[in-house]
N, C-alpha and C positions, 0 to 999 in steps of 0.2 A: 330630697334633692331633685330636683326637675334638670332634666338635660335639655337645649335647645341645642341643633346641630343644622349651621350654615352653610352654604355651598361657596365655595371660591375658585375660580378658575386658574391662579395662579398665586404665587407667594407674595405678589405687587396689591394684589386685590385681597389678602389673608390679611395683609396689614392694613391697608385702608378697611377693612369691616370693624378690624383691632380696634383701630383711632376712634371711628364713628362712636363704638360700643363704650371708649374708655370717658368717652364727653359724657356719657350717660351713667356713670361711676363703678363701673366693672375692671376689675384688676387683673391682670394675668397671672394666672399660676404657673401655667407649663406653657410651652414651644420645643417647635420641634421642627423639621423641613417642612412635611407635610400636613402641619395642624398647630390650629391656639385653641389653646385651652381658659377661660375669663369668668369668672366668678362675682357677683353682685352682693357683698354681703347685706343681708337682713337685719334686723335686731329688734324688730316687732313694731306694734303701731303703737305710740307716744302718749296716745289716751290710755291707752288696753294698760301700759302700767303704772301711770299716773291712777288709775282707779284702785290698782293691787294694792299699789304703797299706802294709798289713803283707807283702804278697808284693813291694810294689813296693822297700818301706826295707830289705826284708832280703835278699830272694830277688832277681827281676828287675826292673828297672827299670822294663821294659816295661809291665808293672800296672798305673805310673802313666798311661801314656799311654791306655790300657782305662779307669782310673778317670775320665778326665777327659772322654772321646767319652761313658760311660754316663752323667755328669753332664750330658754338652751333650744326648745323646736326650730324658733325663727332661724338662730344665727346657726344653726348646723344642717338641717334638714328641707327648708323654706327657700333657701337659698339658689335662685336660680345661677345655672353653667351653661356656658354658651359655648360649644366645639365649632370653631372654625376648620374645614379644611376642604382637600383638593382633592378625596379619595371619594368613590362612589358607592363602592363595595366595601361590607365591613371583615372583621377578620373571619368568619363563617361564609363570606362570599352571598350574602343576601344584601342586596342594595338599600340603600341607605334612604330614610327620609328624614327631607330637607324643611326646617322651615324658613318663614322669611321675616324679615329684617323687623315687620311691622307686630307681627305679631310675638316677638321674642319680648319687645316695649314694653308691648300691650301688658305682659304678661309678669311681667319685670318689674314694673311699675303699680302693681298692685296691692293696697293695703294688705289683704289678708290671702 
């Protein structure tokens, strides 16, 4: 699970990052006054088990079971979170870094 963590200056500007993020297919999990919490689910790249199924139905079986661990990686571990919020400090009192909007995309939007 990758964290990405946004800065927002206010609840007006928490939600517009919200919106931006949800056009780009991230779902909210949690909210709260001072923070969103948005999740991008994965499910792997479309070749990667188009190849397992065809090695698995023809060739080895085995493939399937490869198909279905790389399925359970993407969609649980692979999975980029994006924490919006307006706090600077985290609960240990060391300041937080922020990234920014381009590179959460970047990142998000990545095959593998």
């Amino acid at each position: 699970m990758e964290l990405f963590i946004l800065k927002a200056d206010n609840s007006t500007q928490m939600n517009e990052i919200s919106e931006e993020l949800s056009q780009q297919k991230f779902k909210r999990i949690q909210e709260e006054e001072h923070f969103i919490l948005m999740k991008k689910k994965r499910y792997g790249n479309y070749y990667v088990h188009i190849l397992f199924l065809v090695i698995g139905l023809f060739f080895i079986y085995w493939a399937l079971i490869v198909n279905v661990v790389y399925f359970t990686y993407s969609y649980l571990w692979a999975s980029p979170h994006v924490l919006i919020t307006t706090e600077t400090k985290s609960s240990d009192g060391d300041d937080l870094e922020f990234n920014t909007m381009d590179e959460v995309l970047e990142k998000s939007n990545k095959l593998f």
